[in-house]
N, C-alpha and C positions, 0 to 999 in steps of 0.2 A: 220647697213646701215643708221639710222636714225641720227645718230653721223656723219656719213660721210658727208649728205646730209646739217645736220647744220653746219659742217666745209665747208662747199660750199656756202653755203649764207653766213656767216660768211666775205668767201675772195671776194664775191663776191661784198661786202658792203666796204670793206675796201678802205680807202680815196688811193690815188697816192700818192706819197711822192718825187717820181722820176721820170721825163717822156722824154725820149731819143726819138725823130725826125730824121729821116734821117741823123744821125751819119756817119762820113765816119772818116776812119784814115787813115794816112799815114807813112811811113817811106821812107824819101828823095822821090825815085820815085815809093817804093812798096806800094800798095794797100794794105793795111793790114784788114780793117775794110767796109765794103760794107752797105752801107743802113737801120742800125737799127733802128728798131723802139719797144720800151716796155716802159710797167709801169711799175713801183717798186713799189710794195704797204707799208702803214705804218707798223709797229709792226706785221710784217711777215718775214718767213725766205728764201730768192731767190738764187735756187743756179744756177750756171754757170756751164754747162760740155761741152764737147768738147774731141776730139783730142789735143795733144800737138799742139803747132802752129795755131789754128783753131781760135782765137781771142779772148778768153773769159777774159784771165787777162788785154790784154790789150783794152779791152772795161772795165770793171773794172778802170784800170786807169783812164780811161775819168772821173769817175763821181767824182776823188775829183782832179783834174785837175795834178795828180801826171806826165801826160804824159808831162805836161810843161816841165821839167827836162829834157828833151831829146831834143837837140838840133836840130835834122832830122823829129822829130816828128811835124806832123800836122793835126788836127781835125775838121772836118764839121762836119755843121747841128747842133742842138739846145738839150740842156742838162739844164733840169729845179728843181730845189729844191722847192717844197713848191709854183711852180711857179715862182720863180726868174728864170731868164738864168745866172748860175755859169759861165759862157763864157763869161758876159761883162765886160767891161773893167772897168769899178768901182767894180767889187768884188774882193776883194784882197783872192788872193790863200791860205794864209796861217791862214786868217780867216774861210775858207773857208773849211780846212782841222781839222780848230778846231768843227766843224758841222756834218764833214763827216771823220771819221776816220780810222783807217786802220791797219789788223795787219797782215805779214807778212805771208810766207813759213818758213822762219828758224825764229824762238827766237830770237830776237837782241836788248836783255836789254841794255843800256847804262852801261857803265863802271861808277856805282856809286850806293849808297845805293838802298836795296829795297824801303824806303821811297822818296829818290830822285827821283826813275825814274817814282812812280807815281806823286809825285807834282812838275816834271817839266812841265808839259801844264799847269796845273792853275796857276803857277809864270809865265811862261810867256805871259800867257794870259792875266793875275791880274783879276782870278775869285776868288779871295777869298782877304780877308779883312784885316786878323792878322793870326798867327800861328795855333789859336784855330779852327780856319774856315778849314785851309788847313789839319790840323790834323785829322776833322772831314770827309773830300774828299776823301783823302789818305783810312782812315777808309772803308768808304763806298764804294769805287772804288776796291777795296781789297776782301770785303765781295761778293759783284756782281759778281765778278771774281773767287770767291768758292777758295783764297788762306787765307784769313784771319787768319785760327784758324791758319794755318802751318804756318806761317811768325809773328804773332806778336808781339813774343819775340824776335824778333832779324829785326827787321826793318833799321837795321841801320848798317847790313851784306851788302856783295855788293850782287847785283844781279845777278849778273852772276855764282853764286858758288850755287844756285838752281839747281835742276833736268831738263831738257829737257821742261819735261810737267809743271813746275810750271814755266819755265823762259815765258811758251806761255802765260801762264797764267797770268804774271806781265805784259807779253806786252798789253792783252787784258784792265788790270786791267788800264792800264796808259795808251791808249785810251780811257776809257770813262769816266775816271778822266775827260776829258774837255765836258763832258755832250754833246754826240754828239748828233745828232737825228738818224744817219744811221751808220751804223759800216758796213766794208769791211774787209774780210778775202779773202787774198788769198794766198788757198792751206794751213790751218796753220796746219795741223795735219800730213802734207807728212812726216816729219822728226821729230813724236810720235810714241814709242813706241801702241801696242794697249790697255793699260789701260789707258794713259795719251790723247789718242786719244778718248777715252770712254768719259774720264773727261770733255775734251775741249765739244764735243757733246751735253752732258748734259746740261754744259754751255753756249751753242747757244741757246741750245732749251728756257731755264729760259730769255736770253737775249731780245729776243723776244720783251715779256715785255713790254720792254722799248722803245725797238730799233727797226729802218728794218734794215734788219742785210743781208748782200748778201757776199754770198760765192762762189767762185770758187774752184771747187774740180776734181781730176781726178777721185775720185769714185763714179762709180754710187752706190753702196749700200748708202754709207753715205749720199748722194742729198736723195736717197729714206728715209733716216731716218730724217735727221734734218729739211727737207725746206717744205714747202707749194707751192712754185710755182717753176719752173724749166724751165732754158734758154738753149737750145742744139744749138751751134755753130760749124761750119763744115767751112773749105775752108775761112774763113773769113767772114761767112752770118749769119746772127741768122734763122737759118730754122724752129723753133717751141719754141714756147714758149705759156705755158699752168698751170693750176694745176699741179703737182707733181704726183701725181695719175694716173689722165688721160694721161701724157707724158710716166711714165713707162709699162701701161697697153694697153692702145691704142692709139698709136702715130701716129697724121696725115699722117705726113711726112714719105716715104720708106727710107730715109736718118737718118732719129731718129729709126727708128725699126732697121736697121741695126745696128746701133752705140748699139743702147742699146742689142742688141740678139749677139753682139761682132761679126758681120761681118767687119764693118767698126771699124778704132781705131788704 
């Protein structure tokens, strides 16, 4: 109980890292996203549940500006990093996405060495110097990623001829090749087996760390296992958002005790 109590002052101490304002999204004339408002705290794990459709990936979206892509897409209200607004018009997006990274639902290594696909952000970023530098990222981004010992010796195999669980694990690995400060998963373990699903898990938790790390997931056990704080999204609303804990155990909202006692879903 007394471990619990300092994992509560703990988050409770923990600086913002992300602060969403009265978010609204659009798609052409659908309402898709209504009125958010949350911290993302630093070097913690925030997950996202919901219903399918209920808005959570694509609030997700919002915060490395990936919904730009979408032509019909459009976003209110105020999306802050660190305090900047990612939304002005002097942040270039794809600086922007080197800060805030992102690793998918399905594995989608690029068609090119395991080494390549992690040193292609810091070539194209030019985080690194000479060879020796990038060699050393590569290294590093590899180990954080818990594939290093299994890739090694053949770094220069393509990526795609890995397993399932190790191809999530190169993609994680080449995200944070560009030394993000927040890493974004969404959904990355729906198409793992459950040991590769184990693996990634472990490696959220370690990720931490480093990172605030927010995930979107349709399980609730796994939000109950990997995150510290937890967003329940319904109909397009963020209806509660709290400790992890106190959302599985006792949730304000009749709309979260539904969702989570599998009334609603």
């Amino acid at each position: 109980m007394d471990d619990m109590r300092l994992t509560e002052r703990a988050l409770d101490a923990g600086t913002t890292k992300i602060m969403a304002r009265g978010v609204q999204v659009f798609y052409g004339d659908t309402h898709a996203l209504r009125d958010v408002d949350v911290d993302i705290l630093d070097r913690t794990v925030t997950a996202f549940i919901g219903p399918s459709g209920c808005g959570k990936s694509t609030f997700l979206r919002c915060l490395n500006r990936m919904n730009d892509t979408i032509p019909v897409c459009r976003v209110e209200g105020t999306i802050t990093l660190d305090g900047e607004d990612i939304y002005d018009r002097r942040v270039d997006p794809v600086q922007l996405r080197a800060k805030v990274g992102m690793v998918f639902q399905k594995p989608n290594p690029f068609p090119k060495s395991i080494y390549d696909n992690v040193a292609y952000g810091p070539r194209i970023h030019g985080l690194t110097r000479n060879k020796a530098e990038l060699d050393g990222v590569v290294e590093q981004s590899l180990r954080r990623a818990a594939l290093w010992n299994e890739v090694k010796d053949r770094l220069h195999a393509p990526g795609t001829g890995l397993s399932g669980g190790q191809q999530q694990r190169l993609c994680i690995a080449r995200a944070i090749a560009t030394s993000p400060e927040v890493l974004l998963m969404d959904e990355p373990c729906s198409a793992l087996d459950p040991i590769a699903t184990a693996q990634v898990e472990e490696l959220i938790d370690e990720l931490r760390a480093n990172f605030s790390v927010v995930i979107v997931t349709h399980s609730m056990q796994q939000a109950a296992r990997v995150s510290q704080r937890t967003a329940f999204f319904h109909l397009g609303n963020l209806v509660e958002y709290g400790e992890t804990g106190q959302i599985f155990t006792t949730p304000r909202d009749p709309r979260t005790e539904s969702y989570i006692s599998g009334r609603i879903g």
